[in-house]
DRENDO-1510 file (C-alpha; in Angstrom, 1 decimal, always signed):
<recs>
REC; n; res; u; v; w
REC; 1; UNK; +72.0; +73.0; +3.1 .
REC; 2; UNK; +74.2; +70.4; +1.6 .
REC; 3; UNK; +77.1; +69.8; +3.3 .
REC; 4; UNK; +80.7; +71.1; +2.5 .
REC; 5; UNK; +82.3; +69.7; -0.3 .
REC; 6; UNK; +78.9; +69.4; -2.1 .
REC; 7; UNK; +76.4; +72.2; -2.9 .
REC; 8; UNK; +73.3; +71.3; -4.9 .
REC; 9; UNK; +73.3; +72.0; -8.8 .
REC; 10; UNK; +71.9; +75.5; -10.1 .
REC; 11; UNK; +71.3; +77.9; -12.9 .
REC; 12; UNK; +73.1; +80.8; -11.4 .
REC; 13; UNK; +76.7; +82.2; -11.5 .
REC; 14; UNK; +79.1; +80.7; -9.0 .
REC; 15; UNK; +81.4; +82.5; -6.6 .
REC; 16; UNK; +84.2; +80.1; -6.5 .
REC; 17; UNK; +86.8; +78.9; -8.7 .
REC; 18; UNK; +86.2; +75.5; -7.9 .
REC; 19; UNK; +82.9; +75.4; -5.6 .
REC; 20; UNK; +79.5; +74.9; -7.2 .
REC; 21; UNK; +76.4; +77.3; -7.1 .
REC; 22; UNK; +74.0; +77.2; -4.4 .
REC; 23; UNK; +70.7; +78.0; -5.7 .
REC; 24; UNK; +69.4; +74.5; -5.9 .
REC; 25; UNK; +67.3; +73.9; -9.3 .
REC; 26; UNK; +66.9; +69.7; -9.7 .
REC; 27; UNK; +66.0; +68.1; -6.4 .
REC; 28; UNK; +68.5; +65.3; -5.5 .
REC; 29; UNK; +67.2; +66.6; -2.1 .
REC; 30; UNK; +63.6; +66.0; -3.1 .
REC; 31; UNK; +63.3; +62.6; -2.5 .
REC; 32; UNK; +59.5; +63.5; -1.6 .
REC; 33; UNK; +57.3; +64.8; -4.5 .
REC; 34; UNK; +55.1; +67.6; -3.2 .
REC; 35; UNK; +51.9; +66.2; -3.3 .
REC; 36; UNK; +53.0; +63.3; -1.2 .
REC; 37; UNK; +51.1; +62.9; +1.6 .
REC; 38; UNK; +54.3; +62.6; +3.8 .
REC; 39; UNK; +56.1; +65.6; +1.7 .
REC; 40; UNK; +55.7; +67.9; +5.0 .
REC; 41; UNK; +58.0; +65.6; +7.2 .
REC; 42; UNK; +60.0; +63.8; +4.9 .
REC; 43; UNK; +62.2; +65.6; +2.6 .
REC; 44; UNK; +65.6; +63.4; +2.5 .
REC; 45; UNK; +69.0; +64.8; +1.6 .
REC; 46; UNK; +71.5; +62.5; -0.4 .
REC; 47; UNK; +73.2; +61.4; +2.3 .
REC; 48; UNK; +70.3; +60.0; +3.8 .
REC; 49; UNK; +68.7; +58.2; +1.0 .
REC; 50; UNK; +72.0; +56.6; +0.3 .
REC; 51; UNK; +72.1; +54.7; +4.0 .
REC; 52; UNK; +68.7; +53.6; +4.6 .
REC; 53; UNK; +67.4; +50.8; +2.7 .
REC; 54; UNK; +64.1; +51.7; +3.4 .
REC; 55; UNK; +60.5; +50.5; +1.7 .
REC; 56; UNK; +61.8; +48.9; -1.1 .
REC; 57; UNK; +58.9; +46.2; -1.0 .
REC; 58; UNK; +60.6; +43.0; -0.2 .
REC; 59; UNK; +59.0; +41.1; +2.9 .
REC; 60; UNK; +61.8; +39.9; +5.1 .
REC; 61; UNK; +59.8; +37.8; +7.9 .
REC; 62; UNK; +63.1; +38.0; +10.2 .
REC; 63; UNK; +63.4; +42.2; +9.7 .
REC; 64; UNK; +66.9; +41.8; +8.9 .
REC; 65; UNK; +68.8; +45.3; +9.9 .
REC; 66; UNK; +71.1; +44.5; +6.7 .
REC; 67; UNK; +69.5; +42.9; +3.6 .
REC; 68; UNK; +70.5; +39.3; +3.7 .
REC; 69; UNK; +72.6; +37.3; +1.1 .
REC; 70; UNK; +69.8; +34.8; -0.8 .
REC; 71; UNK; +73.1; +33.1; -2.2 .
REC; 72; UNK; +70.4; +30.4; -4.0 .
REC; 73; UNK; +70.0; +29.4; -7.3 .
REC; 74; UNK; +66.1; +28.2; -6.9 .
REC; 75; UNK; +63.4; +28.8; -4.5 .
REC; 76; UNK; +61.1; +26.1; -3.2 .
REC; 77; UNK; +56.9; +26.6; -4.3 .
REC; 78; UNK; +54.1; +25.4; -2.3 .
REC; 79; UNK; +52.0; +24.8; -5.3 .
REC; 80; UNK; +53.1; +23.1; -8.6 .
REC; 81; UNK; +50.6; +25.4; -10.6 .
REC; 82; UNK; +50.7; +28.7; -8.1 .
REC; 83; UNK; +54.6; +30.1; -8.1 .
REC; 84; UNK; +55.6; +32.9; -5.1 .
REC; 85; UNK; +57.6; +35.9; -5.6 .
REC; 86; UNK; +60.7; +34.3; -6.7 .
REC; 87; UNK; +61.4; +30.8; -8.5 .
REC; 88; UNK; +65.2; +31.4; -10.0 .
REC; 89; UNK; +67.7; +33.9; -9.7 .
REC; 90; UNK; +68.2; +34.5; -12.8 .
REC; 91; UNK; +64.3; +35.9; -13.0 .
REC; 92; UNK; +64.6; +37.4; -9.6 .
REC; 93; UNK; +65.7; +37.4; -6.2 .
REC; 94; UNK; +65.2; +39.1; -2.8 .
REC; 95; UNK; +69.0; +40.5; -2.3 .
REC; 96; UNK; +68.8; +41.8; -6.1 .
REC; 97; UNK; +65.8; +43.3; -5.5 .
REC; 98; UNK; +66.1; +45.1; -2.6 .
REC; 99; UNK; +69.1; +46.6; -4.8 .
REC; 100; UNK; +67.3; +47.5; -7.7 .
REC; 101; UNK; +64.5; +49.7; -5.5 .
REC; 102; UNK; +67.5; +51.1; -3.8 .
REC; 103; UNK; +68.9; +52.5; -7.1 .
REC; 104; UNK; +65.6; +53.5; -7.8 .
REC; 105; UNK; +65.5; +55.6; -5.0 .
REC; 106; UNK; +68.2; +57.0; -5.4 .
REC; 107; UNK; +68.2; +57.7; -9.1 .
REC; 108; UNK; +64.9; +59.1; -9.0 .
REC; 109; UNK; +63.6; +56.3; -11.3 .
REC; 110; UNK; +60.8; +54.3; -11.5 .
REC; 111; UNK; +62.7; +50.8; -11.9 .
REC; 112; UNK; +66.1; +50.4; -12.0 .
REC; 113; UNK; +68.1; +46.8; -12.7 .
REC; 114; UNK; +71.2; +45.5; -11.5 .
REC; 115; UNK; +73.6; +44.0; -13.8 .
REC; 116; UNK; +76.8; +41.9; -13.9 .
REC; 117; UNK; +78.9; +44.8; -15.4 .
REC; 118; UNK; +78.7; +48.5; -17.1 .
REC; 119; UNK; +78.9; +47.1; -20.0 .
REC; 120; UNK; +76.1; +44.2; -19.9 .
REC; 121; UNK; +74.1; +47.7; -18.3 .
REC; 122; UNK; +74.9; +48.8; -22.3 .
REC; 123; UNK; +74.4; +46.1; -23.7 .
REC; 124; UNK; +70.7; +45.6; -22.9 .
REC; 125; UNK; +70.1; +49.5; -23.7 .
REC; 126; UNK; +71.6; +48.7; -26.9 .
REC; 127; UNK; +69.5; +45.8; -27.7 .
REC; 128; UNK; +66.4; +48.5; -28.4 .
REC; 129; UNK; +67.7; +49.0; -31.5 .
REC; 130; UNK; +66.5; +47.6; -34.6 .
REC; 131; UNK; +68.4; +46.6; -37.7 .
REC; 132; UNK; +67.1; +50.1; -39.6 .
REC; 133; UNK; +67.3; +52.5; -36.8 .
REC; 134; UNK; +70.8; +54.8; -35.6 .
REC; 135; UNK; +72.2; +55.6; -32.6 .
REC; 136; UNK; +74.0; +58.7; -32.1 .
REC; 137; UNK; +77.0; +58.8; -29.7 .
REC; 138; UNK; +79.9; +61.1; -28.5 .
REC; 139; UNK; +83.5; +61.5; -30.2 .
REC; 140; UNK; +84.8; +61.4; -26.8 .
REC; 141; UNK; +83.8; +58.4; -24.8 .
REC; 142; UNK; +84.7; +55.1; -22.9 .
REC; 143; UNK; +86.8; +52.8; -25.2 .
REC; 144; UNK; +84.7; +49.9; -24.3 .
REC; 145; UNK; +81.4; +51.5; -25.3 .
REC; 146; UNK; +83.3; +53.0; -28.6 .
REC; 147; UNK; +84.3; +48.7; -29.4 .
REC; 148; UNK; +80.8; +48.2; -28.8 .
REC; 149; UNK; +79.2; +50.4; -30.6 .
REC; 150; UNK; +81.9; +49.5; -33.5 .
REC; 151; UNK; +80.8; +45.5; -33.8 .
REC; 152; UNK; +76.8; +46.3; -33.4 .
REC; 153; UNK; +77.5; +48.6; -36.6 .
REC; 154; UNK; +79.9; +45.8; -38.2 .
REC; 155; UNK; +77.3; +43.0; -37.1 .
REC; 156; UNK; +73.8; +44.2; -36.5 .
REC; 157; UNK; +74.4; +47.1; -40.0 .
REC; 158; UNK; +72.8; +49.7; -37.3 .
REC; 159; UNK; +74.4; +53.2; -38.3 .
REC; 160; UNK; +76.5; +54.9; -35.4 .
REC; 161; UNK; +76.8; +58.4; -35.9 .
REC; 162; UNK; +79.9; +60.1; -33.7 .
REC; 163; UNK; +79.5; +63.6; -33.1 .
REC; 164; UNK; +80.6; +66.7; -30.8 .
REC; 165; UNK; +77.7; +66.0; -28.2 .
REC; 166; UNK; +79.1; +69.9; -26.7 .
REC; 167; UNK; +77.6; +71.1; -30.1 .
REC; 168; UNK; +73.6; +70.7; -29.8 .
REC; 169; UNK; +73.5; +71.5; -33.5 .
REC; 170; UNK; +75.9; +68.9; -34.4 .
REC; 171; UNK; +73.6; +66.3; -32.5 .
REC; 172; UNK; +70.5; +67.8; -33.7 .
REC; 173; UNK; +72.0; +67.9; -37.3 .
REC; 174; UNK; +71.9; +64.0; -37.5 .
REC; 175; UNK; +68.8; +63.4; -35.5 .
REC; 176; UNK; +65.7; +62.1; -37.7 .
REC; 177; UNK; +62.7; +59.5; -37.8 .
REC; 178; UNK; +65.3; +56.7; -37.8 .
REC; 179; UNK; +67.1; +58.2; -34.5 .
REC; 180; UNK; +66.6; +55.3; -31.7 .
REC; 181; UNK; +69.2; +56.5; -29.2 .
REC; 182; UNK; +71.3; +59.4; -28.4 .
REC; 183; UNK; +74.3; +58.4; -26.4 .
REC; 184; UNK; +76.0; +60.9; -23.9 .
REC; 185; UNK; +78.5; +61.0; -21.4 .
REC; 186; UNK; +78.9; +64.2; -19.5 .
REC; 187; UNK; +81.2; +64.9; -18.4 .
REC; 188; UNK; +83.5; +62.8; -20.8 .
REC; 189; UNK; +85.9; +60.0; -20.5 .
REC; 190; UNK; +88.1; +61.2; -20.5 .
REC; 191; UNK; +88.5; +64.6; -22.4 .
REC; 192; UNK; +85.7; +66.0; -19.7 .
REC; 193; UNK; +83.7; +67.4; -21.9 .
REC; 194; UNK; +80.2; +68.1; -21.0 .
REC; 195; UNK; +76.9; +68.2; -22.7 .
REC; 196; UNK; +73.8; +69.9; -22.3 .
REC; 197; UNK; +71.7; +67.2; -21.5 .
REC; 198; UNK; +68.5; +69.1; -21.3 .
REC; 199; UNK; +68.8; +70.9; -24.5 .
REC; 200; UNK; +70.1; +67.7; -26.5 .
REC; 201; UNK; +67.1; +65.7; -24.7 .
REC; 202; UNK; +64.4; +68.7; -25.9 .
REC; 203; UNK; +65.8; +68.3; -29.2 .
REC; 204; UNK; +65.2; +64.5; -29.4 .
REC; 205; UNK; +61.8; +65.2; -28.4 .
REC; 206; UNK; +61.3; +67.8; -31.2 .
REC; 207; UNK; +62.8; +65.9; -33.6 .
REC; 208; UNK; +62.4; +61.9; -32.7 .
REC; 209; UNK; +59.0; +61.9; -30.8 .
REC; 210; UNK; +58.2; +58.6; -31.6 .
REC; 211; UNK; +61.0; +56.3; -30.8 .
REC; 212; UNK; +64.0; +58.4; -30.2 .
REC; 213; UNK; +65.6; +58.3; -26.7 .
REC; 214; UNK; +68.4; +59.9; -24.5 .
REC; 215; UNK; +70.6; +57.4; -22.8 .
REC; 216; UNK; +73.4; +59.1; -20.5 .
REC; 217; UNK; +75.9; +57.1; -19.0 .
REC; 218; UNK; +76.3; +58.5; -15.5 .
REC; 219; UNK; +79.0; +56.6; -13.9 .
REC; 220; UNK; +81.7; +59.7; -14.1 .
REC; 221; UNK; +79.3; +61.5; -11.5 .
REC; 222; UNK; +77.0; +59.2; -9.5 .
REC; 223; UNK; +73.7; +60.2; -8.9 .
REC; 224; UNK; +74.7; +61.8; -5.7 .
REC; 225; UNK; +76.1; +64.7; -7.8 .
REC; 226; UNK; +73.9; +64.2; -11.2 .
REC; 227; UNK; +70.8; +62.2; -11.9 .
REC; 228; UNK; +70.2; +62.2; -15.1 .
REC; 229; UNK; +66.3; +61.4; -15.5 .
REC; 230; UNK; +66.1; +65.0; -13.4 .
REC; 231; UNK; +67.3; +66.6; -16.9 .
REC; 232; UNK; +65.4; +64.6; -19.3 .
REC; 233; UNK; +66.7; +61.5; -20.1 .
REC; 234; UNK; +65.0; +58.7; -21.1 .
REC; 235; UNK; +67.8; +56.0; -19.5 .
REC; 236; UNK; +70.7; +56.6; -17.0 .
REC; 237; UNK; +73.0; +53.6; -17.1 .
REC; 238; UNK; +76.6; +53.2; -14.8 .
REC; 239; UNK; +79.7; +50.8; -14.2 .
REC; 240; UNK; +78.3; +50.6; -10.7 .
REC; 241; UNK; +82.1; +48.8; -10.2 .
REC; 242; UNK; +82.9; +52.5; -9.8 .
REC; 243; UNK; +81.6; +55.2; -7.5 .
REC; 244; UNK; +78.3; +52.9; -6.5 .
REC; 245; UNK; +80.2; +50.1; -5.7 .
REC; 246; UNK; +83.5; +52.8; -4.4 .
REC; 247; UNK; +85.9; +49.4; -3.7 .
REC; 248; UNK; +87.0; +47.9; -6.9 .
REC; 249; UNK; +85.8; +44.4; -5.1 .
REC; 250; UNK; +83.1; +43.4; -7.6 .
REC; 251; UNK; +81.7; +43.9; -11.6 .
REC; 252; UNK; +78.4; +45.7; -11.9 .
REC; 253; UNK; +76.1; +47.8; -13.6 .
REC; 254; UNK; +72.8; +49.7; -13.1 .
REC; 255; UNK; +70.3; +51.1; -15.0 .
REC; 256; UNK; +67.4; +53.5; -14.1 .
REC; 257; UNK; +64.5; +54.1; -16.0 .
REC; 258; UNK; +61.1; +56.1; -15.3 .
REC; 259; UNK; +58.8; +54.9; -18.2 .
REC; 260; UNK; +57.3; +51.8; -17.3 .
REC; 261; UNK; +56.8; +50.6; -20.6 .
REC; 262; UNK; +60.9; +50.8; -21.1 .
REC; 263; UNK; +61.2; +49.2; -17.8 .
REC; 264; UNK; +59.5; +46.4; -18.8 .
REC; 265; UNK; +61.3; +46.0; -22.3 .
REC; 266; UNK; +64.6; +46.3; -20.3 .
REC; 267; UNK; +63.6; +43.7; -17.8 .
REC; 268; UNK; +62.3; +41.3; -20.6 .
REC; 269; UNK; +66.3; +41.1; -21.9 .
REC; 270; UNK; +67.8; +41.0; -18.2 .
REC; 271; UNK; +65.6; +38.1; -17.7 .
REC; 272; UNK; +66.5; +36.3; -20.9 .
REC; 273; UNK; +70.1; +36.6; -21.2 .
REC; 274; UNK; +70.5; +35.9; -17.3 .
REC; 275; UNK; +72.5; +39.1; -16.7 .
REC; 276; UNK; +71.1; +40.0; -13.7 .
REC; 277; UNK; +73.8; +40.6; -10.6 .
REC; 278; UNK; +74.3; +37.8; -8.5 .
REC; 279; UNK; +73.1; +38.1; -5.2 .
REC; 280; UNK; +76.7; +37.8; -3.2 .
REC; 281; UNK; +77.4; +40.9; -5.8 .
REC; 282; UNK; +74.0; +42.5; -4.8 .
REC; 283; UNK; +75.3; +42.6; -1.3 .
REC; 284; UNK; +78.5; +43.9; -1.7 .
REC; 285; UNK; +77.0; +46.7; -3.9 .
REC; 286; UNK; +74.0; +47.4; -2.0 .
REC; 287; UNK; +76.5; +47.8; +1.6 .
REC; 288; UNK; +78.7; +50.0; -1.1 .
REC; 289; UNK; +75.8; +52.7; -2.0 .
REC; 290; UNK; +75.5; +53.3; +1.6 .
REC; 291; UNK; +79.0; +55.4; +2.0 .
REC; 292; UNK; +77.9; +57.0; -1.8 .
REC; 293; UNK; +77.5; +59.9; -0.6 .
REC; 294; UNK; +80.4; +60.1; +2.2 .
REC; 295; UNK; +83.0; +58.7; -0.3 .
REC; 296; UNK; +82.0; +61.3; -3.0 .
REC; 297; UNK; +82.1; +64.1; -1.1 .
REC; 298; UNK; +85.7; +63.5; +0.2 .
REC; 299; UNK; +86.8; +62.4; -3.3 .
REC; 300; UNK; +85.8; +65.6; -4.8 .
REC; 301; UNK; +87.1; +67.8; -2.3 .
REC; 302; UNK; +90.4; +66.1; -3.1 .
REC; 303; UNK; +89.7; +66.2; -6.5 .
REC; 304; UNK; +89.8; +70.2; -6.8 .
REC; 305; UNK; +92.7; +70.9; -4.8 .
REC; 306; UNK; +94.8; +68.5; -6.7 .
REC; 307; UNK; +93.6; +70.0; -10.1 .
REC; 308; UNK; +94.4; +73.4; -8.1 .
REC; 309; UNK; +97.6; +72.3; -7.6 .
REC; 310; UNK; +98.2; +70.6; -10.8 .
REC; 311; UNK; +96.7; +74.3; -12.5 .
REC; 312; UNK; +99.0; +76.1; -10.2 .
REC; 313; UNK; +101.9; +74.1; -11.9 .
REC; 314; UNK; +101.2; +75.8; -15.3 .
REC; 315; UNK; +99.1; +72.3; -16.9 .
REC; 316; UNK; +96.9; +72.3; -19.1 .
REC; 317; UNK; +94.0; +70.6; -16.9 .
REC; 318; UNK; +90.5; +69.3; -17.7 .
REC; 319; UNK; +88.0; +69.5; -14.6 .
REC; 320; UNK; +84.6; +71.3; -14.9 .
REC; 321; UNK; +84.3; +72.8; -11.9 .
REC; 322; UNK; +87.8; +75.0; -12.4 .
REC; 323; UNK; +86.7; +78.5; -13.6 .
REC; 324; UNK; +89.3; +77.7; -16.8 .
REC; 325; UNK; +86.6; +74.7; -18.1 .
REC; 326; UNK; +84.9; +76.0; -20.8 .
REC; 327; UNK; +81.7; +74.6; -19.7 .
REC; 328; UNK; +81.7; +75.2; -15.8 .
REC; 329; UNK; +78.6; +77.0; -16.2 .
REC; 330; UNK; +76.8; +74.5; -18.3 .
REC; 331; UNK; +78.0; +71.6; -16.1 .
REC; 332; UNK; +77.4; +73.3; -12.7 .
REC; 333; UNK; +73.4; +73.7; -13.7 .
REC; 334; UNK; +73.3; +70.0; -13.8 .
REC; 335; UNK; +75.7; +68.5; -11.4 .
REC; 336; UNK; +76.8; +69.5; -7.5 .
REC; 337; UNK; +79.9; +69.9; -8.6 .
REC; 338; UNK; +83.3; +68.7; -10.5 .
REC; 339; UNK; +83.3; +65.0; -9.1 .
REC; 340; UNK; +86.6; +63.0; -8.7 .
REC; 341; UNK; +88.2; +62.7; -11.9 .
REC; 342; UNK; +90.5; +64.9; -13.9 .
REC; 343; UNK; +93.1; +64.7; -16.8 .
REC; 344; UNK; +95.8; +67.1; -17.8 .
REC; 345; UNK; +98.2; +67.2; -20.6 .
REC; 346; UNK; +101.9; +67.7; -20.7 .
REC; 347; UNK; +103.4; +68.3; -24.2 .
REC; 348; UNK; +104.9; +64.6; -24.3 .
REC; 349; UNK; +104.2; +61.2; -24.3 .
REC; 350; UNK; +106.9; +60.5; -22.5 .
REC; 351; UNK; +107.1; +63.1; -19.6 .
REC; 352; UNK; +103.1; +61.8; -19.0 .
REC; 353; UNK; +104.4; +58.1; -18.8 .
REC; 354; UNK; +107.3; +59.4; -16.6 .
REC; 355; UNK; +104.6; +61.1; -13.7 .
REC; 356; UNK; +102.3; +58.1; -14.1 .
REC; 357; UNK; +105.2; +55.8; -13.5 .
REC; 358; UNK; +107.1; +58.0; -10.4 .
REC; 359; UNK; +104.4; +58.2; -8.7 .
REC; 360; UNK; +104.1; +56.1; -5.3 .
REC; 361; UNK; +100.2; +56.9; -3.6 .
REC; 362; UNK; +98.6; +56.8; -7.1 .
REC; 363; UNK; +98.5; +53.0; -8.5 .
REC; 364; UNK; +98.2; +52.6; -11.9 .
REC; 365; UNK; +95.1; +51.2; -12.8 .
REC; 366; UNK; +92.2; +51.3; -15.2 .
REC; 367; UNK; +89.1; +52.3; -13.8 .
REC; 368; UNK; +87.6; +54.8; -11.4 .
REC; 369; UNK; +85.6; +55.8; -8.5 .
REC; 370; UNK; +87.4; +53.6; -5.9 .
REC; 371; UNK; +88.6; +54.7; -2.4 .
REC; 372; UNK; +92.0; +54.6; -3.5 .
REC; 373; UNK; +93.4; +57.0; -5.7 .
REC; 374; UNK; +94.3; +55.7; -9.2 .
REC; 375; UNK; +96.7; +57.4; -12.4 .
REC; 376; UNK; +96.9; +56.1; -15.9 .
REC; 377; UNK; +97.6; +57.3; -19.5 .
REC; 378; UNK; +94.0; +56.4; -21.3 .
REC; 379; UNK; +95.4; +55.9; -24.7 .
REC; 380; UNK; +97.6; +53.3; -23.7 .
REC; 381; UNK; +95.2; +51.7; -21.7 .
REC; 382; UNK; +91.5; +52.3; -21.0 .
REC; 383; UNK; +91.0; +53.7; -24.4 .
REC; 384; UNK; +93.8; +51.3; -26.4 .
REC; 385; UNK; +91.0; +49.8; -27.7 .
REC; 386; UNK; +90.1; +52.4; -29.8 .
REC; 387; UNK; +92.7; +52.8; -33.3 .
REC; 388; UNK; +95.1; +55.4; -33.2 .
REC; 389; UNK; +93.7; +57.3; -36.3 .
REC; 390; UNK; +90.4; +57.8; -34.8 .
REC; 391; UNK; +92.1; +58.7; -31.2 .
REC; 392; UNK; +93.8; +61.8; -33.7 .
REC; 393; UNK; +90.7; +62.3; -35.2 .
REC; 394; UNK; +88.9; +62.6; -32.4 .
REC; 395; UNK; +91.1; +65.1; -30.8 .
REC; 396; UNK; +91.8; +62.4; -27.9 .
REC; 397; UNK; +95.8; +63.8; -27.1 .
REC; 398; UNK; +98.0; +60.9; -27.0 .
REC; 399; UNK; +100.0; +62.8; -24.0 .
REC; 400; UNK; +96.5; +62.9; -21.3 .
REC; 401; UNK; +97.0; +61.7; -18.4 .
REC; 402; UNK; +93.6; +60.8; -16.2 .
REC; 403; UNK; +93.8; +61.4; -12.4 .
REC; 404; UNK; +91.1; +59.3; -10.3 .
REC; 405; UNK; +91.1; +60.9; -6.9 .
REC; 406; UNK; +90.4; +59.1; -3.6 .
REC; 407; UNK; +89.6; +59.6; -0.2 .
REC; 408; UNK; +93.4; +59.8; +1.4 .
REC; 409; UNK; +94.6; +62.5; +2.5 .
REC; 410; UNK; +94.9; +65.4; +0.1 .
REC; 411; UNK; +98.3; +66.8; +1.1 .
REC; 412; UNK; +100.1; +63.3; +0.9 .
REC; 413; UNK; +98.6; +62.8; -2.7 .
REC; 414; UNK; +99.9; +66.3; -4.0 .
REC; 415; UNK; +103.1; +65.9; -2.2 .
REC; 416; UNK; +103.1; +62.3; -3.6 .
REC; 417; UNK; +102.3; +64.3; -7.5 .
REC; 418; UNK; +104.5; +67.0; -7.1 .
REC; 419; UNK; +107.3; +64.4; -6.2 .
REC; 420; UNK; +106.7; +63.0; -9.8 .
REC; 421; UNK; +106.5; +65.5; -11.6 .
REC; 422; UNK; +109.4; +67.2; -10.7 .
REC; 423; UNK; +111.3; +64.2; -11.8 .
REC; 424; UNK; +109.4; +64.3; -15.0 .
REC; 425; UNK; +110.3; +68.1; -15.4 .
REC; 426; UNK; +113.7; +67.7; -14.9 .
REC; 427; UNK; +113.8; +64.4; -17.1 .
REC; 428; UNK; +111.9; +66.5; -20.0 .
REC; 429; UNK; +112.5; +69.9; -19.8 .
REC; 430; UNK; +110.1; +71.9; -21.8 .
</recs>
């Protein structure tokens, strides 16, 4: 059984307004493939895979109880013709390594990489692309993937089609032989919206089975509550400087990928563009996935009572695990539950900048996924990057305000938003 807080994903109805099913359908708990000859003794639960940093194939003579910092730039060779497992960092190195088959493990991938920030984790996905192929992406996502996605179209010419990724016929509608990559976040950032990323990643196989892939960034659940490859995708990228990394003390990315062939295309760029995480980095990320599972857990918990509370209040709030999300079904077949961030509405611009300004526990920050909870007003700061128009057009409310929920206690945080938003309500009456 998983333990409270988190309950494997699943098909079925659920019982709870905010608790997910638990009738257990992809196997974050089967680390162990059936026909493995250990599969009888060793079937490892979430929690467990996060901690132990076991068999990732990097000799360490001294057996080390933590993976050591290789904070080097070179590596000496015994032959000037024969070179050893590592020459230069930027190829390779044992702390990065030891990483990257972590991830692996727990992503459920065959390789994964470790990069110097979500974004560089994009940027070599996006460097699959040719000049004559599309990419197809969400209306709703991550400001700094939409500017992205915006100068590769201006620059490169590569067509960037954005579409309702909740519709499957809407994504299916623009999907054809020039198709290279189908974009999703589920759920969203930060409208939380969620998309059916088995159906969408059938439909790319049925309608792109040459070179068409499904890339879903993960980072808004962590592979402790969704692992993408599990439902089909081709690539599961994240800003490991959130959940993985669960401090806010260091950049870095992570992608996951089970086609070796892919792997090997990735690792070519990674190589060549030196983006690879540095090993001090490596470290603080590996010693970060090791309290995934702990920090998640509590996070969410807090999570659904605030947006309890905050529903309870008469708000208008987005989280996919309430039973008012229009999707709980949907995302509760492919996740272990609603994860740790929400956003709400409030009918004004300026009542949402008064609560994110009078409250004291919740900083005001970008970013998520940290121990600490964080509030902000996306369209005035993680998604300013995105023009105003298309925010409209988009249906991205100019009023949201995005709750990132940490592991403090969940009383002082409500007490802490209810505090705020009574000054707000009394400031702007409705």
């Amino acid at each position: 059984m998983a333990p409270a807080g988190i309950s494997p994903p699943a098909n079925g109805a659920t019982t709870a307004a905010t608790s997910a099913p638990v009738s257990p359908t992809v196997g974050l708990s089967d680390s162990t493939s059936a026909d493995s000859p250990k599969s009888a003794v060793r079937r490892e639960r979430p929690a467990t895979l996060c901690v132990h940093v076991t068999e990732t194939g990097i000799h360490d003579p001294y057996a080390a109880s933590a993976v050591p910092i290789y904070q080097t730039a070179t590596f000496r060779q015994s032959s000037a013709t024969e070179m050893g497992d590592f020459d230069y960092t930027r190829s390779g190195n044992p702390t990065r390594s030891n990483l990257e088959a972590h991830l692996a493990k727990i992503m459920g991938a065959t390789r994964a990489f470790a990069t110097s920030s979500g974004m560089s984790a994009l940027d070599i996905i996006l460097r699959l692309v040719r000049h004559d192929e599309e990419i197809v992406a969400g209306d709703d996502l991550y400001g700094g993937t939409n500017r992205l996605l915006t100068q590769l179209a201006r620059v490169a010419g590569i067509r960037v089609h954005h579409v309702d990724t909740t519709d499957v016929a809407a994504v299916e509608a623009v999907l054809d032989g020039r198709t290279r990559l189908v974009l999703l976040e589920t759920p969203t950032n930060p409208c939380i919206k969620v998309a059916d990323v088995r159906a969408i990643s059938a439909a790319v196989r049925r309608r792109c089975p040459q070179r068409g892939l499904v890339v879903v960034d993960n980072t808004m659940m962590s592979p402790v509550l969704l692992r993408a490859l599990d439902l089909g995708a081709d690539i599961e990228y994240h800003s490991a400087t959130k959940f993985l990394g669960g401090h806010h003390d260091l950049m870095a990315g992570a992608v996951a990928v089970r086609d070796e062939g892919l792997a090997d295309e990735l690792a070519f760029v990674v190589n060549a563009v030196g983006c690879g995480l540095a090993p001090f980095d490596s470290f603080l990320l590996l010693r970060g996935i090791k309290t995934l599972w702990l920090r998640v857990e509590r996070q969410q918990r807090n999570a659904e009572a605030v947006a309890a509370r905050l529903e309870a209040r008469g708000y208008a709030v987005r989280y996919p695990s309430l039973a008012s999300h229009p999707q709980r079904d949907l995302h509760l077949s492919m996740a272990r539950g609603g994860g740790a961030v929400l956003s709400f509405t409030t009918g004004s611009v300026e009542k949402s900048q008064a609560i994110v300004e009078g409250t004291r526990l919740w900083g005001i920050s970008v970013s998520f996924g940290c121990v600490n909870s964080l509030i902000s007003m996306p369209c005035h700061m993680s998604h300013a990057s995105i023009p105003a128009a298309v925010r409209a057009a988009r249906g991205l409310p100019e009023d949201l305000v995005r709750l990132c929920v940490g592991i403090e206690d969940p009383d002082d945080l409500i007490e802490d938003l209810d505090a705020a938003l009574d000054a707000a309500e009394a400031a702007f009456p409705a």
